[in-house]
C-alpha positions as a printed NumPy array, in Angstrom:
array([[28.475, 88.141, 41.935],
       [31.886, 87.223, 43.313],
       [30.547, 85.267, 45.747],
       [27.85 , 83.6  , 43.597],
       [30.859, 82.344, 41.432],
       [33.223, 81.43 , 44.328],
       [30.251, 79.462, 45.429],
       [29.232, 77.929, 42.288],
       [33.315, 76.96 , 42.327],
       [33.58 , 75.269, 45.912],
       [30.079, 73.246, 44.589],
       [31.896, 72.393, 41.634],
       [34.851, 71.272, 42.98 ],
       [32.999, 68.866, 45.801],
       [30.92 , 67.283, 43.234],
       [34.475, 66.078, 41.369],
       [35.937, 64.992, 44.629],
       [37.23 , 61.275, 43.926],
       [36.102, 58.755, 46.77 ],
       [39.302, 57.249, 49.061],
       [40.195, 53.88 , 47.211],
       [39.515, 50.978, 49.308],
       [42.657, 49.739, 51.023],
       [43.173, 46.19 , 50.564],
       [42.545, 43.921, 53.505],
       [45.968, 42.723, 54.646],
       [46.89 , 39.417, 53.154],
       [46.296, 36.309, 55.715],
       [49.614, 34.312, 56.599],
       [50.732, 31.293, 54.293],
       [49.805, 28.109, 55.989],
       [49.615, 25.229, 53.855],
       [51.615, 24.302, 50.887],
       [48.086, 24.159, 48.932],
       [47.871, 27.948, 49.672],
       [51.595, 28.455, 48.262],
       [50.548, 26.663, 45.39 ],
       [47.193, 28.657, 45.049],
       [49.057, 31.974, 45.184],
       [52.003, 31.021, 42.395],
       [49.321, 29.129, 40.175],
       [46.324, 31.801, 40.568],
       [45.789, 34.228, 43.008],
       [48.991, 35.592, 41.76 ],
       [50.069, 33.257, 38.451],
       [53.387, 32.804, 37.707],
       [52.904, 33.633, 33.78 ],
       [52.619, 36.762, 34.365],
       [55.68 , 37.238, 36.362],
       [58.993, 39.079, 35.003],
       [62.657, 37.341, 34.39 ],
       [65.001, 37.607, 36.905],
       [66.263, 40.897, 35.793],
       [69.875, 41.088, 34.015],
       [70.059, 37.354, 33.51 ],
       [70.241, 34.726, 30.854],
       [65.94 , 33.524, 31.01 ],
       [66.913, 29.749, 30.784],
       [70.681, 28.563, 32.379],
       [72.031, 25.056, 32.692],
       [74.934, 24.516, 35.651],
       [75.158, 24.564, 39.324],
       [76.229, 27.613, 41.475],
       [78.894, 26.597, 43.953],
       [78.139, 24.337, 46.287],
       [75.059, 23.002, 45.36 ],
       [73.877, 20.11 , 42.654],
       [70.409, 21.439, 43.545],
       [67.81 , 22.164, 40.5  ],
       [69.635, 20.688, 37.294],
       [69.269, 20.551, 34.32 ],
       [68.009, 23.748, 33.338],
       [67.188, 27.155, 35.011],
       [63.997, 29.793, 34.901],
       [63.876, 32.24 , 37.373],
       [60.808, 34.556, 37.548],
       [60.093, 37.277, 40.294],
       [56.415, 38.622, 40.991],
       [56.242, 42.415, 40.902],
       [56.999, 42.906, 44.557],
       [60.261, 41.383, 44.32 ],
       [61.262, 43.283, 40.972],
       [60.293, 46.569, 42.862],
       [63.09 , 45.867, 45.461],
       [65.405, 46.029, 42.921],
       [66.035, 49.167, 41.648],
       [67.641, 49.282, 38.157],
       [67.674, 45.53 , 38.088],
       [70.377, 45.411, 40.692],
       [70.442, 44.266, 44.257],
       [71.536, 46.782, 47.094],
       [73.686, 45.676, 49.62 ],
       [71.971, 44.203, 52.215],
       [68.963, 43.743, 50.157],
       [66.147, 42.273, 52.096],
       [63.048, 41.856, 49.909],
       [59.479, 43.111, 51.124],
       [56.445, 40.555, 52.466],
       [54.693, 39.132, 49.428],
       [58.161, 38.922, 47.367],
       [57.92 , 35.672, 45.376],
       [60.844, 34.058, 43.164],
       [60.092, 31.521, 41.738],
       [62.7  , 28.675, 39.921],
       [61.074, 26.917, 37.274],
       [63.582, 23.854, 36.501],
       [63.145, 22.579, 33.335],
       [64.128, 19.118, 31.354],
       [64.248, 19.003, 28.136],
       [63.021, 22.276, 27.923],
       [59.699, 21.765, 29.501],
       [59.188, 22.707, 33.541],
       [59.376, 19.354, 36.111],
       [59.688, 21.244, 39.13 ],
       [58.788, 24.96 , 40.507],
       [61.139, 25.921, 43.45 ],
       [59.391, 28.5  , 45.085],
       [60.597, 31.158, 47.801],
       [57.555, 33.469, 49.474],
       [58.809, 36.41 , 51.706],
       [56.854, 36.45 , 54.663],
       [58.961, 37.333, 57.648],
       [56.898, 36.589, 60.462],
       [55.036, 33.406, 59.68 ],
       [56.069, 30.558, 61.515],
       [56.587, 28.447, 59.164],
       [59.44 , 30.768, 57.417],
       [62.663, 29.899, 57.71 ],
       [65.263, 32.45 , 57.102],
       [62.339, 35.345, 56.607],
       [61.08 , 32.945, 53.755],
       [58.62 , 30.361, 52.987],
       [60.664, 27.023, 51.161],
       [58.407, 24.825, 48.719],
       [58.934, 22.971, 45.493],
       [55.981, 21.596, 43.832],
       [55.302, 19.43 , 40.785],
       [53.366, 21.276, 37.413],
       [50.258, 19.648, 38.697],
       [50.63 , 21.007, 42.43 ],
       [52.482, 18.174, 44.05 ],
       [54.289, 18.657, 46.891],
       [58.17 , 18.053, 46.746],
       [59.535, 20.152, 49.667],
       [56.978, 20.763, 51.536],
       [56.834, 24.673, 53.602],
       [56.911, 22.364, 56.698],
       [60.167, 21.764, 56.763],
       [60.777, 26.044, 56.948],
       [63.412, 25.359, 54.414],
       [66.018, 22.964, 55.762],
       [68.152, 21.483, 53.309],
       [68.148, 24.5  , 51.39 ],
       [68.981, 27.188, 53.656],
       [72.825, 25.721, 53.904],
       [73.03 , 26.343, 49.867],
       [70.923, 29.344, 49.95 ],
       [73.531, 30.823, 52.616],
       [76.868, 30.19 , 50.245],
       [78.453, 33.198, 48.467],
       [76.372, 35.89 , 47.7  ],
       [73.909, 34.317, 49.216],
       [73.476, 36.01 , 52.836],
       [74.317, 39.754, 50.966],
       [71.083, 39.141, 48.914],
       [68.408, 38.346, 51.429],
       [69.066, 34.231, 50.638],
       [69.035, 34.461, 46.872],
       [71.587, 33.262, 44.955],
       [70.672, 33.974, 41.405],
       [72.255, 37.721, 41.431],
       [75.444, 35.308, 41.015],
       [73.922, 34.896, 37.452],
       [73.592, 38.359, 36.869],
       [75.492, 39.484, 33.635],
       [77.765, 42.216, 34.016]])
């Protein structure tokens, strides 16, 4: 009997065994600025992406030494950027994971004329300082193209706080 019902268990317990979830095929490298644009618009849309965590959602005014993205400020982070930050807060020496994205929507006159776009991807050629550099237009033209592996805005990107936070300057934004 005992063994009828440790059987009958064992069977039981086989039958409800789950199947291993499918890993995902890695994700190919970033090499066109269409691709960038693809990602941030719908592989991976922006809308859905969180605030920059512990900062005002829309600011106006430059960060020292840079006239860079005026009038008007939206940053958004995908959720492998806001899972670096635990608590909302960077650690020092905070270097964000592949597949990070944070993304600066400048806005005039309250409506978005430009997305500045960073894309973590260490080892892809094309990244300059561990990150991918593009700005596009709302209808997917190219600006700044990922080409240039982000000259002209690694100088700004490097000011301050800048090389403590893995090239991002908005945690100077952060409220206290």
């Amino acid at each position: 009997m005992k063994t009828a019902i440790l059987l009958l268990l064992c069977f039981s317990l086989l039958s409800c065994r789950r199947e291993a979830e499918p890993t995902a095929p890695a994700p190919q490298p970033i090499t066109s600025d269409q691709q960038l644009f693809t990602l941030i618009t719908r592989d991976q849309p922006f809308a859905r992406y969180g605030l920059f965590p512990n900062a005002d959602s829309v600011v106006s005014g430059t960060l020292n030494g840079s006239s860079a993205h005026q009038p008007e400020v939206r940053v958004l982070m995908n959720s492998t950027a806001i899972r670096a930050l635990p608590g909302g807060l960077p650690q020092e020496g905070l270097s964000f994971p592949d597949g990070s994205v944070i993304l600066k929507e400048v806005r005039t006159g309250g409506v978005a004329s430009l997305y500045a776009v960073l894309y973590k991807e260490v080892d892809n050629p094309l990244a300059g300082g561990g990150w991918l550099w593009a700005e596009f237009r709302p209808d997917g033209a190219v600006v700044f193209s990922i080409e240039r592996r982000g000259a002209g805005c690694i100088s700004c990107h490097s000011r301050e706080d800048g090389p403590r936070y893995d090239h991002v300057r908005t945690f100077e934004r952060q409220n206290p």
